[in-house]
LOFI-615538 format. One line per field, with one value per atom (N, C-alpha, C): x, y, z; atom name; chain. Coordinates in steps of 0.2 Angstrom, whole numbers. Layout:
<recs>
u: (X|...) $
v: (Y|...) $
w: (Z|...) $
atomo: (CA|...) $
cadena: (A|...) $
</recs>
This chain:
<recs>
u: (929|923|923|920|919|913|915|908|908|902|896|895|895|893|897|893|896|897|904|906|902|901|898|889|888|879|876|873|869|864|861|857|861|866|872|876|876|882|874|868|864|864|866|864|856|854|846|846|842|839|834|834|827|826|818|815|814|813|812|804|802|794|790|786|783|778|775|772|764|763|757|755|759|760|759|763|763|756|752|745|741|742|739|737|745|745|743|743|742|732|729|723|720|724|722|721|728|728|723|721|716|709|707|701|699|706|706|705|708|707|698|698|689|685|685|683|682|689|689|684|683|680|672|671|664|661|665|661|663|667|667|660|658|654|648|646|641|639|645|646|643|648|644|636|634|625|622|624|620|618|624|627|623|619|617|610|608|600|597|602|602|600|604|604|597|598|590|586|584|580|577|582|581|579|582|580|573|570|562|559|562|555|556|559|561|558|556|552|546|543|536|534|538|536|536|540|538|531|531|523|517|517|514|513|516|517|513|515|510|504|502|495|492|496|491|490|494|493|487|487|483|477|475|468|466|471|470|469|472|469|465|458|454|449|452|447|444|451|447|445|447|443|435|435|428|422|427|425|422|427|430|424|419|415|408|409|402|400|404|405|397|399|395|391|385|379|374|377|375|372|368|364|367|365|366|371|375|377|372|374|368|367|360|362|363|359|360|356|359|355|351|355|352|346|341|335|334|331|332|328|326|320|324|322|323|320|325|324|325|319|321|319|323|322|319|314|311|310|314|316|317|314|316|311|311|307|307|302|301|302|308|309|313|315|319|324|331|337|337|333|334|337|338|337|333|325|320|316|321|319|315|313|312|314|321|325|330|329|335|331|327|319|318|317|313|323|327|332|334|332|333|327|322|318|320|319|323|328|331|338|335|329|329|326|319|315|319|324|327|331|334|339|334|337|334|331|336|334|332|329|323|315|314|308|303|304|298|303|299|303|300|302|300|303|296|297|299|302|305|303|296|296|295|299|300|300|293|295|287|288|281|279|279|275|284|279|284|280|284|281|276|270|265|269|272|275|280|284|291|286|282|278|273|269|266|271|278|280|282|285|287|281|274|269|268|267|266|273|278|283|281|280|279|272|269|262|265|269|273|276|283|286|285|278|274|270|268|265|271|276|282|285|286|291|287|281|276|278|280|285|280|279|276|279|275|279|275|278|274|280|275|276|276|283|284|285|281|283|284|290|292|289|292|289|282|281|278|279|270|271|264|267|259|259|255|254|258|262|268|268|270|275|269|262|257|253|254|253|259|265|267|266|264|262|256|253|244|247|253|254|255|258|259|255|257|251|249|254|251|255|252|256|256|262|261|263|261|264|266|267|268|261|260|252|256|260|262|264|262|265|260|262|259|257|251|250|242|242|238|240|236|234|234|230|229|224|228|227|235|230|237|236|240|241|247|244|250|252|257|258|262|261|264|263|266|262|262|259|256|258|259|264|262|257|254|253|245|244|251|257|262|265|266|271|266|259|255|258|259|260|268|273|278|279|274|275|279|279|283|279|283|278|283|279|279|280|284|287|287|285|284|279|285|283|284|278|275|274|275|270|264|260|254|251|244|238|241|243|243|251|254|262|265|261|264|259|254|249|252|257|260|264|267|270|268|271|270|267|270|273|264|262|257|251|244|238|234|233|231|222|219|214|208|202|197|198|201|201|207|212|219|216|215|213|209|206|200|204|208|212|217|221|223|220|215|212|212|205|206|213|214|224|225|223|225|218|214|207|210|211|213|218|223|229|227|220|216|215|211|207|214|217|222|225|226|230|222|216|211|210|212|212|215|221|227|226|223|222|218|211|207|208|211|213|219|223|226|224|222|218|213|206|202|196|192|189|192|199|200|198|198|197|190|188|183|181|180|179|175|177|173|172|170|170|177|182|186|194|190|197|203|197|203|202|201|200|208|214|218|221|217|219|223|226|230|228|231|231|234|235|239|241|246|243|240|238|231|225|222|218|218|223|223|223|223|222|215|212|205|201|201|198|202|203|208|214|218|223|231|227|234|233|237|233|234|242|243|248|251|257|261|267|272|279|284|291|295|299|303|304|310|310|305|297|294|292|291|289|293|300|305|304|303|303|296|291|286|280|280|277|281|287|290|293|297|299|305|310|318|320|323|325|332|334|340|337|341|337|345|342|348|345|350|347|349|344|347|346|344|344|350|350|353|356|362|361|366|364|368|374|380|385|388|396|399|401|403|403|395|389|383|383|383|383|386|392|398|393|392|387|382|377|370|372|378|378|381|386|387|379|378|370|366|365|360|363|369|372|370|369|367|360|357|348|345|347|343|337|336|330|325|327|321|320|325|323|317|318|313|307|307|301|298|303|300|297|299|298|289|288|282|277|278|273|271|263|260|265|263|267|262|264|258|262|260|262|256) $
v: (799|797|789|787|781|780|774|770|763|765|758|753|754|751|743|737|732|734|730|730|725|729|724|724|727|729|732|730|736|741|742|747|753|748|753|757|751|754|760|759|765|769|770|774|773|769|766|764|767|762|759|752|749|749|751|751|743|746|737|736|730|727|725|731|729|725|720|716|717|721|727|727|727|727|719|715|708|705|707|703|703|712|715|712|710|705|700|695|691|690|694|698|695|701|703|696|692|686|681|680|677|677|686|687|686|689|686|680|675|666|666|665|666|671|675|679|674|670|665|659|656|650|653|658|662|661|662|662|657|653|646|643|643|639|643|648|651|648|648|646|638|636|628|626|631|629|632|637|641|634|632|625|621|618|613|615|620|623|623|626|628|619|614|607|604|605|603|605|610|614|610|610|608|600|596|590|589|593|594|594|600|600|596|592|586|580|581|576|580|584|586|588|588|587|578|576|569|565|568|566|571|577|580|573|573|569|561|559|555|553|559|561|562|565|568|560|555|547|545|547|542|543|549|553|553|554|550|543|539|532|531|535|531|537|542|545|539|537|532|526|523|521|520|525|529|528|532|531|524|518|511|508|512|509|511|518|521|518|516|512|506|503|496|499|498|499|489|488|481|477|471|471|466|462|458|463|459|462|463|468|468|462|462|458|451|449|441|437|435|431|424|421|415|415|409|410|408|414|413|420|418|421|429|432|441|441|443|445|452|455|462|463|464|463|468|469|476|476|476|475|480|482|487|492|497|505|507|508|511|520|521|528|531|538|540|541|537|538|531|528|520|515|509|502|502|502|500|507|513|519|516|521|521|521|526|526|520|515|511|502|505|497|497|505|506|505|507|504|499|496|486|483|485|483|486|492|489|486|485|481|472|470|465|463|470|469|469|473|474|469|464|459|451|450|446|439|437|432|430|437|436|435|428|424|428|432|436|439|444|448|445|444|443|449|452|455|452|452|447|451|453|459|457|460|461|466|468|476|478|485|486|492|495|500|505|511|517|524|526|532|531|534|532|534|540|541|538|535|530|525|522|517|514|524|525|524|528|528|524|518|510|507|508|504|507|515|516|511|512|509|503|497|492|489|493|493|496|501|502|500|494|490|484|482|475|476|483|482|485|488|488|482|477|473|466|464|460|453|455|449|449|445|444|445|449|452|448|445|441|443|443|447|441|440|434|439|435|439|434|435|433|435|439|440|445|451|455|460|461|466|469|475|479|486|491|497|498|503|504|498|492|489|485|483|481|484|490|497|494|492|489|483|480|472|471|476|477|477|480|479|473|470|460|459|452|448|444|441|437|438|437|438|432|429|422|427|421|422|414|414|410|410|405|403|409|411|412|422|423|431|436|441|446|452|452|456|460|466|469|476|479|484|493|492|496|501|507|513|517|523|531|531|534|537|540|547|553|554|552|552|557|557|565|566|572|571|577|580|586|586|592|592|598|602|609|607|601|603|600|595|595|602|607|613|617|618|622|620|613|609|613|614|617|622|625|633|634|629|632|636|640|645|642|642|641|646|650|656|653|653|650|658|657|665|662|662|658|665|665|669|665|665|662|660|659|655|650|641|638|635|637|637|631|633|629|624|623|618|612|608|601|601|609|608|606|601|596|600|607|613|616|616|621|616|623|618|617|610|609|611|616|618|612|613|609|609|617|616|614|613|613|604|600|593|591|595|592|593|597|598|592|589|584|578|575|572|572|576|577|572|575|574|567|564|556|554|556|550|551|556|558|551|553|546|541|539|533|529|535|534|533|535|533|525|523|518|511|513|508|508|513|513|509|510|504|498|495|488|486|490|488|484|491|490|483|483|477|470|469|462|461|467|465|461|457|452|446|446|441|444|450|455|454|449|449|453|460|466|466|468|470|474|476|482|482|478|479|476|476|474|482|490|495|500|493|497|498|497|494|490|485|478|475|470|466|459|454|447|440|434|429|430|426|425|419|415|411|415|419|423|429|431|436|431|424|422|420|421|420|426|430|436|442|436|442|444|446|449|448|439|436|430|427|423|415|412|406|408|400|399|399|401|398|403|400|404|405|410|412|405|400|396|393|391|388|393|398|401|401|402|402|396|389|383|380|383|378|385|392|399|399|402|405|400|392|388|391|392|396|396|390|390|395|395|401|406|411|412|420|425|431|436|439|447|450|454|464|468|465|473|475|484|488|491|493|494|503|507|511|511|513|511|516|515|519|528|528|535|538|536|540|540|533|537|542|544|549|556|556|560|562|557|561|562|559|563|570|571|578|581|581|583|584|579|577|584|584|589|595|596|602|604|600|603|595|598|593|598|603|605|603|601|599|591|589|582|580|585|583|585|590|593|587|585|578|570|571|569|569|572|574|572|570|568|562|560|556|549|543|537|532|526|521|515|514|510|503) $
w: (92|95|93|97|97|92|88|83|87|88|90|85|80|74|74|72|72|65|63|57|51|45|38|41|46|46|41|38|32|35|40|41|44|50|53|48|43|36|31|29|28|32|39|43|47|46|47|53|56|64|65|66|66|75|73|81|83|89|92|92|91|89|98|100|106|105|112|112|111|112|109|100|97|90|88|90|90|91|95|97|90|90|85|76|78|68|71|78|77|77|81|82|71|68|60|57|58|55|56|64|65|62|63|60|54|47|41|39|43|42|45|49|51|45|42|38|31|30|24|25|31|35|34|37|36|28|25|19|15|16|13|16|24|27|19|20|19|13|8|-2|-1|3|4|6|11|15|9|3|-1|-6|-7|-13|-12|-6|-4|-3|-2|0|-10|-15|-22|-23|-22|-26|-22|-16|-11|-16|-17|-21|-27|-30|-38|-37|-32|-32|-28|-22|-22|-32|-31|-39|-46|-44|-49|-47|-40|-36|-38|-36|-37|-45|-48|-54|-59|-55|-57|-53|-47|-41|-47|-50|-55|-60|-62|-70|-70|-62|-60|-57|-57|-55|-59|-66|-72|-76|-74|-79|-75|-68|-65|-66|-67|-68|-76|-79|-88|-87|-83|-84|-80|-77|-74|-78|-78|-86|-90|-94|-98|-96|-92|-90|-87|-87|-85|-91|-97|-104|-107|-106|-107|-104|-97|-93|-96|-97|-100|-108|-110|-116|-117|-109|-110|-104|-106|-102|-102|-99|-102|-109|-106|-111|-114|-121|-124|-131|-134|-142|-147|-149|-153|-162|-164|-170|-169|-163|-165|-167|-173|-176|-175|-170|-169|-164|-164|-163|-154|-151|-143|-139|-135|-130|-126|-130|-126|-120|-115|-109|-106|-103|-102|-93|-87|-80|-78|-75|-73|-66|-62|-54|-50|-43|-40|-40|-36|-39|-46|-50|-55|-53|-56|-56|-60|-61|-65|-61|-65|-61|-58|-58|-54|-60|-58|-64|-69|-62|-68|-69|-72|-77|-82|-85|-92|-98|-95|-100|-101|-96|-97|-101|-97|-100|-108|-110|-118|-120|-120|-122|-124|-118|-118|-122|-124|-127|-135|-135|-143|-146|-142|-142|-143|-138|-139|-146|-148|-151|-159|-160|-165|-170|-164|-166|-168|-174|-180|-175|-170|-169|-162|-157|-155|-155|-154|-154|-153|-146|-142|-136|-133|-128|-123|-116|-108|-106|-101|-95|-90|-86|-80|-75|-72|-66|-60|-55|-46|-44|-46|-43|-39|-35|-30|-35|-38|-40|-40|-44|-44|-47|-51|-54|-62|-59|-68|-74|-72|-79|-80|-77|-79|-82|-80|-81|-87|-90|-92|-100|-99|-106|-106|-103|-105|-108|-105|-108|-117|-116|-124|-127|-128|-129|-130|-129|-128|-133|-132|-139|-147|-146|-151|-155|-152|-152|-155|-150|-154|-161|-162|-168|-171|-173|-177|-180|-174|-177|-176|-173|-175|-170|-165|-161|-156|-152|-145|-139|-134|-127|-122|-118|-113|-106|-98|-91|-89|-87|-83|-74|-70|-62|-57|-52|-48|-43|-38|-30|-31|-34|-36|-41|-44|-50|-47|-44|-40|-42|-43|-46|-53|-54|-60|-63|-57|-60|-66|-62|-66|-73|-73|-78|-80|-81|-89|-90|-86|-87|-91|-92|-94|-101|-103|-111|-115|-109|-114|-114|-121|-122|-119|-112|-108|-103|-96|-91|-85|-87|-81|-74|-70|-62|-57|-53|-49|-43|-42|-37|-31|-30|-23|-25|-33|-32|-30|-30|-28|-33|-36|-42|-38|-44|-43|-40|-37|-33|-39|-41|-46|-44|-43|-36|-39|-35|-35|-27|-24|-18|-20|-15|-13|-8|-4|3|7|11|16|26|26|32|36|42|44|49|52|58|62|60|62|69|72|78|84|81|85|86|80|83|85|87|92|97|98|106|108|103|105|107|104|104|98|92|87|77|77|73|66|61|54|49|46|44|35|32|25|22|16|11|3|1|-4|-9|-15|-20|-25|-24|-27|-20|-22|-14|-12|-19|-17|-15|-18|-20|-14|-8|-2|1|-5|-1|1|0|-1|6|10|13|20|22|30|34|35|41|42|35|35|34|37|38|30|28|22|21|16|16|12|13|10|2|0|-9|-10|-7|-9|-8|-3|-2|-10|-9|-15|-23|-23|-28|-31|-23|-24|-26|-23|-25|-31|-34|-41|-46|-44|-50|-50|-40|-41|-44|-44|-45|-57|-57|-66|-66|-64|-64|-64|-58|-59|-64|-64|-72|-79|-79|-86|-83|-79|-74|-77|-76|-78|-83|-88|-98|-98|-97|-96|-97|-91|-89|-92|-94|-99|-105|-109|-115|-115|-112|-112|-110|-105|-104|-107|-112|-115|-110|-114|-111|-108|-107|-102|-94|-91|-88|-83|-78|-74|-69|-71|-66|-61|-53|-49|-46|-41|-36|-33|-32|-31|-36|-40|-46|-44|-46|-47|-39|-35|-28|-24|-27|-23|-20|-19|-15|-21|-18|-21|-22|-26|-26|-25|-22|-26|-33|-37|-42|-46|-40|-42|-43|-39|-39|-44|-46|-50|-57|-58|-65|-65|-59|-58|-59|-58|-59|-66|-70|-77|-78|-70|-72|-73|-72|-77|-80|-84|-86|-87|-84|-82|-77|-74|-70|-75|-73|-77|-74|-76|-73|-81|-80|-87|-91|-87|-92|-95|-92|-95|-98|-104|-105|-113|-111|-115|-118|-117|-119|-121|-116|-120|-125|-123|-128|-132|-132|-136|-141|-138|-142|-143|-140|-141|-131|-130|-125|-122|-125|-126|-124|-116|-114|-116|-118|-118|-114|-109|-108|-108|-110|-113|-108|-102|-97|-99|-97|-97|-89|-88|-79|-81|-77|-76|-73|-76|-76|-70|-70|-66|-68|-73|-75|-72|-77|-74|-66|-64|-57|-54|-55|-55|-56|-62|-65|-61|-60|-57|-51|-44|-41|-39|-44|-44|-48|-52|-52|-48|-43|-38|-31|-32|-26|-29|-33|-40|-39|-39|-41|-36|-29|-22|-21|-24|-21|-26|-32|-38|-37|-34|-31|-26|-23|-17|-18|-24|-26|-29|-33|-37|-34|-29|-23|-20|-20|-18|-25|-31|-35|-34|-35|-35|-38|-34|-36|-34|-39|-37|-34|-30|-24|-25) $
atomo: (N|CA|C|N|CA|C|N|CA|C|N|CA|C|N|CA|C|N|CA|C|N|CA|C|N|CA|C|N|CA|C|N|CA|C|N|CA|C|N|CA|C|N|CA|C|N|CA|C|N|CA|C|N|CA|C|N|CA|C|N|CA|C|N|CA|C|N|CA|C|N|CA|C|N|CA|C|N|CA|C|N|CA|C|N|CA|C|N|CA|C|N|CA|C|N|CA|C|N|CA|C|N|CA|C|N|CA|C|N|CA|C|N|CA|C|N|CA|C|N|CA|C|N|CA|C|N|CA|C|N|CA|C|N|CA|C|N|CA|C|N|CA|C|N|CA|C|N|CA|C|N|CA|C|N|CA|C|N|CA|C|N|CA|C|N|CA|C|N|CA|C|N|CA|C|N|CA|C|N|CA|C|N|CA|C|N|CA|C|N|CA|C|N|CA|C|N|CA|C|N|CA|C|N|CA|C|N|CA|C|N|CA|C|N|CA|C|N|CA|C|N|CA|C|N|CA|C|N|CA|C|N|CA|C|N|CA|C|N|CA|C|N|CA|C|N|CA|C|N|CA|C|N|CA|C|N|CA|C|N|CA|C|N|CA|C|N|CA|C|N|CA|C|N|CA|C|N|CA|C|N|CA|C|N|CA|C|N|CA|C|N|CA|C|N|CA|C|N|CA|C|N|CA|C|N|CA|C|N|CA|C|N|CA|C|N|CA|C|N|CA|C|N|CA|C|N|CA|C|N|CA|C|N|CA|C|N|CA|C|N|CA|C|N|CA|C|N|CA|C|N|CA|C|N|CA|C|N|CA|C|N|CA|C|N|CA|C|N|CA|C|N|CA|C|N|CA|C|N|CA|C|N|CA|C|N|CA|C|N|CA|C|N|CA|C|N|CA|C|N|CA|C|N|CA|C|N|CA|C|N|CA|C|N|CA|C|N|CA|C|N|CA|C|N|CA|C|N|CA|C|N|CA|C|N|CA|C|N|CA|C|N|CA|C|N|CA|C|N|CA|C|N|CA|C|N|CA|C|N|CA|C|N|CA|C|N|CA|C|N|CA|C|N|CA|C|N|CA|C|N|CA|C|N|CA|C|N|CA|C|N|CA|C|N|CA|C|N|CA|C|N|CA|C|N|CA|C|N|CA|C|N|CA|C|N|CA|C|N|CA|C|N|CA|C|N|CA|C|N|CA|C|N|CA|C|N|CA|C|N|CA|C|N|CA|C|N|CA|C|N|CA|C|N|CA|C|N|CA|C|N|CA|C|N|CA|C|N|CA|C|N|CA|C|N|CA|C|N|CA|C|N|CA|C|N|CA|C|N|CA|C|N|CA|C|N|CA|C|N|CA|C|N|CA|C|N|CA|C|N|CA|C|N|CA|C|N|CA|C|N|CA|C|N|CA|C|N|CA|C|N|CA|C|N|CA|C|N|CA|C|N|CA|C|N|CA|C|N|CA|C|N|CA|C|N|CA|C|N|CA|C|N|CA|C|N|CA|C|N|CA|C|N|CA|C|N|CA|C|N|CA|C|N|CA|C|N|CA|C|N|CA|C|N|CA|C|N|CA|C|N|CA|C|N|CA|C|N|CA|C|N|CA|C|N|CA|C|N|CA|C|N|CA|C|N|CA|C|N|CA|C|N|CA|C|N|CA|C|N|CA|C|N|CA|C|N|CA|C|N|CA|C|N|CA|C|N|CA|C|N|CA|C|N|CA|C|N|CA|C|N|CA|C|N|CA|C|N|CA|C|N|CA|C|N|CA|C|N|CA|C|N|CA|C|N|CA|C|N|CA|C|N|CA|C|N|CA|C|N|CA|C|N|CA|C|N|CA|C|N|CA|C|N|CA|C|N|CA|C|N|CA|C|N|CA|C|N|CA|C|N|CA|C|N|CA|C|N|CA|C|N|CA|C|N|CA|C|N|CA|C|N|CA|C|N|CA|C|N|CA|C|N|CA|C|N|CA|C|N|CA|C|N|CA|C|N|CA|C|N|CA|C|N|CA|C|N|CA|C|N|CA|C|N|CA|C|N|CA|C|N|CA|C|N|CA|C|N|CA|C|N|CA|C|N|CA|C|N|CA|C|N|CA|C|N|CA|C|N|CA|C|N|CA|C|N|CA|C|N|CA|C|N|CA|C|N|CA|C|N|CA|C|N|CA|C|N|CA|C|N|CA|C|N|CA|C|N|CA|C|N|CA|C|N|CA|C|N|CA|C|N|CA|C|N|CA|C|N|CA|C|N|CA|C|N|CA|C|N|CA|C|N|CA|C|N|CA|C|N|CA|C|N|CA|C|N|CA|C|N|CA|C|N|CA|C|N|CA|C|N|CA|C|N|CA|C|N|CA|C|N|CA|C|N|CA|C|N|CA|C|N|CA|C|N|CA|C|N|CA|C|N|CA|C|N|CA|C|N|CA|C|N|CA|C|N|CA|C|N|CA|C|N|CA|C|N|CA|C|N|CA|C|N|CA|C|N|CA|C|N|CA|C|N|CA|C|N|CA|C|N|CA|C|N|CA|C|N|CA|C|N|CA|C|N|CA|C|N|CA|C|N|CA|C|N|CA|C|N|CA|C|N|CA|C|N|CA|C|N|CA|C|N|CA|C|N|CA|C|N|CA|C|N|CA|C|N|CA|C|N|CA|C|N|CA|C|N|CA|C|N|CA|C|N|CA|C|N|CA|C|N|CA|C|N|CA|C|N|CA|C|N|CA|C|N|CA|C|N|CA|C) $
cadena: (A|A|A|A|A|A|A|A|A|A|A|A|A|A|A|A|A|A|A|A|A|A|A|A|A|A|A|A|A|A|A|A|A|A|A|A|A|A|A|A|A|A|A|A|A|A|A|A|A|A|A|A|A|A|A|A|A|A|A|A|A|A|A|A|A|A|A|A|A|A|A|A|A|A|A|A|A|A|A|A|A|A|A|A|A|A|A|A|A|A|A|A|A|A|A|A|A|A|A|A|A|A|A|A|A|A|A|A|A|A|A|A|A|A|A|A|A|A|A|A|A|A|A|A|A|A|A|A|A|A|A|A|A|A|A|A|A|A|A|A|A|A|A|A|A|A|A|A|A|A|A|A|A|A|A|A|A|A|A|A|A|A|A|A|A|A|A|A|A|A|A|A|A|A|A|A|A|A|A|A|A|A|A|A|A|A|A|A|A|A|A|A|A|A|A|A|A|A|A|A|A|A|A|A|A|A|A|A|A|A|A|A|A|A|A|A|A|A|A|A|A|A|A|A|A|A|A|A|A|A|A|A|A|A|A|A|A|A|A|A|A|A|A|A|A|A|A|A|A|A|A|A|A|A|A|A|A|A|A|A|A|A|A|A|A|A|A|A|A|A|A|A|A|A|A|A|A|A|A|A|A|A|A|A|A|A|A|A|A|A|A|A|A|A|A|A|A|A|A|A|A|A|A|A|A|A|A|A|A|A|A|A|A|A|A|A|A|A|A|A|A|A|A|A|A|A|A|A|A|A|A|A|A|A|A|A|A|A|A|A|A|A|A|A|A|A|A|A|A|A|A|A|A|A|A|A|A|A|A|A|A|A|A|A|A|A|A|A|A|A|A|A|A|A|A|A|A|A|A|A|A|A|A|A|A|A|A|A|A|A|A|A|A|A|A|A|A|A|A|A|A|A|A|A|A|A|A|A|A|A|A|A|A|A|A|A|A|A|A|A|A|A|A|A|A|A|A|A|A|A|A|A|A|A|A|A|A|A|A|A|A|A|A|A|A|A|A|A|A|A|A|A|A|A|A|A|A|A|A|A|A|A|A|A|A|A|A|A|A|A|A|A|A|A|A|A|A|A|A|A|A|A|A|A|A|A|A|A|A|A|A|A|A|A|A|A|A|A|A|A|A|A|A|A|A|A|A|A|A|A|A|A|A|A|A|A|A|A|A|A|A|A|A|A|A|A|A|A|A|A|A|A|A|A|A|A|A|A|A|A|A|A|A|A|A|A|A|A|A|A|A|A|A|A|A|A|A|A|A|A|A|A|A|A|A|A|A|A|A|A|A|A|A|A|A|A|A|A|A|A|A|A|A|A|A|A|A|A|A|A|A|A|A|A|A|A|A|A|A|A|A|A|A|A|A|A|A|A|A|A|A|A|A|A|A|A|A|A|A|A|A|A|A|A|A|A|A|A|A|A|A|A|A|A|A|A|A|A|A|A|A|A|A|A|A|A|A|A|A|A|A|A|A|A|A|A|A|A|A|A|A|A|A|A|A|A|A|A|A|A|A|A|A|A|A|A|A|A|A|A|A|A|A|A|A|A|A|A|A|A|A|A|A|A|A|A|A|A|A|A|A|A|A|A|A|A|A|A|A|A|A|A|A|A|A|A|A|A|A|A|A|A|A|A|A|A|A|A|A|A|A|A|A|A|A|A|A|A|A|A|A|A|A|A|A|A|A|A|A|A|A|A|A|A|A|A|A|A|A|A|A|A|A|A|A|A|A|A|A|A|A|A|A|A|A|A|A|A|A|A|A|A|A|A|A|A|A|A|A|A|A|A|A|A|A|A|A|A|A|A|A|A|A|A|A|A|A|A|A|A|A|A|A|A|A|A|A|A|A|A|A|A|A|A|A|A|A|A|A|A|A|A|A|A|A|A|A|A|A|A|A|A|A|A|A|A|A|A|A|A|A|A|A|A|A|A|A|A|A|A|A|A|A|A|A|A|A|A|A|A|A|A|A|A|A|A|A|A|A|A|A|A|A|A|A|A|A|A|A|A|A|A|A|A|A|A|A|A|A|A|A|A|A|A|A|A|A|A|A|A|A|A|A|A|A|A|A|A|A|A|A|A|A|A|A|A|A|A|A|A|A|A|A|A|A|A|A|A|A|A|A|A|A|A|A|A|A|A|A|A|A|A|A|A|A|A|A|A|A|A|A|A|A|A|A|A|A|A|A|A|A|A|A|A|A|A|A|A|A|A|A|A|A|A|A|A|A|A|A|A|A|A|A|A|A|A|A|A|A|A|A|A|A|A|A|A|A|A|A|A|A|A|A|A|A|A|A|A|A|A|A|A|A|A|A|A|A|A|A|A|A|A|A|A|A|A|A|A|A|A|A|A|A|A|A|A|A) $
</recs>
């Protein structure tokens, strides 16, 4: 027989046959190869987009925690600030020795929660009154009337003050000192004015207003649920009765009356009373130093310089600062229905 077999082959020499490799089979590894290299490239993509989304990450919250940390500096320094401001309510230093004229401004509506409060005047006043080397205190007032009671406890205040520390209070007035604002001025000892101010008007009025026969005219109905009879006399909407009027009344003519104790006891017999001294009318104050109710010209400085004799003139108003007002109006958002209630009290104008 014939041998096929090339000579010194090894698989011919084991006896071994290798098959032939069809083109079928070749696509096939080349197919696997592909897909495992794409398989590697998938998931390296993916370990990278993870790597960068991870570092993204962490450098956000390294940002928003330093934007934190400076938020919390910014709101501690305007805290203290806040504090730093509530600190100083104006006013002079306390304690000074050397010889000079207290000034105390009483300017604006007399109210609570204004400038010219109660709480912010009797403050300034014992501040002035206290310090060794005020001469005498001035009133500086520009003001139209406000609340009797803001007015009333400045005036006790003010009597108190003079007989404690034995100092003289004298009512210097610029543009106007009319109802309230003249209810503390009744307490100096003296009270200049300018020939051209405006003083006087020593009266209560409660003011408001009725709206009943306009909502017959609309056809509009009134829906108010009270507990007590009179609970809702004051209100606009509803028709005001003969006793609920007479009632008010009453209350201001009592006010009245405290309001001309006042003036009495303070001016004394300088006081040339008429039928209409406590009628509410008003005065120049030429005219007002003619009929009592005040008692020369004169302007602060001359006052300071030629009464007092201490031209040095200091002031101790007090102003409400920025914190409180921060304050009452969160407050004020807080209790707006007791404001308006408050609102409705009688004020001298």
């Amino acid at each position: 027989m014939t041998d096929l077999n090339m000579p010194g082959d090894p698989d011919k020499e084991n006896g071994a046959t290798q098959a032939p490799v069809s083109a079928a089979q070749d696509v096939t590894a080349k197919t696997a190869r592909t897909a495992n290299s794409e398989t590697h490239f998938t998931q390296g993509w993916e370990r990278a987009t993870l790597e960068s989304l991870a570092m993204a990450a962490i450098v956000e919250q390294r940002q928003a925690r330093r934007w934190r940390n400076a938020i919390r500096m910014a709101w501690l320094a305007f805290l203290i600030a806040l504090v730093w401001i509530g600190m100083d309510r104006g006013g002079a230093a306390s304690d000074i020795t050397t010889p000079h004229t207290a000034m105390v401004k009483i300017q604006g509506e007399i109210a609570s929660g204004a400038e010219a409060s109660a709480e912010l005047i009797v403050a300034a006043m014992r501040s002035a009154f206290e310090d060794k080397g005020a001469q005498a205190v001035v009133l500086l007032i520009n003001s139209p009337g406000g609340s009797p009671v803001q007015a009333g406890i400045i005036n006790d205040e003010i009597l108190r003050l003079k007989t404690l520390h034995k100092k003289p209070v004298y009512a210097v007035v610029e543009e106007t000192c009319a109802s309230a604002a003249y209810y503390i001025a009744a307490g100096a000892d003296k009270i200049f004015v300018d020939k051209a101010s405006v003083v006087g008007s020593i009266g209560v009025l409660m003011d408001g207003f009725g709206f009943t026969g306009l909502m017959d005219k609309l056809g509009v109905e009134r829906r108010l649920m009270t507990a007590g009879e009179n609970k809702g006399f004051m209100d606009p909407f509803s028709p005001q009765t003969e006793k609920q009027r007479e009632f008010a009344q009453a209350m201001l003519d009592q006010i009245h009356q405290q309001f001309i104790a006042v003036v009495k006891a303070g001016r004394g017999a300088r006081l040339k009373e008429t039928p209409e001294t406590f009628s509410g009318l008003f005065w120049t104050g030429q005219q007002a130093i003619d009929i009592g109710l005040a008692d020369q010209l004169g302007n602060l400085e001359f006052v300071a310089r030629e009464v007092v004799k201490a031209e040095e003139l200091i002031d101790y108003t007090r102003k409400e600062n920025v914190a409180e007002r921060l304050v009452k109006r969160f407050g004020a958002a807080i209790g707006e229905g007791g404001v308006r209630a408050l609102r409705s009290m009688p004020k001298l104008h």
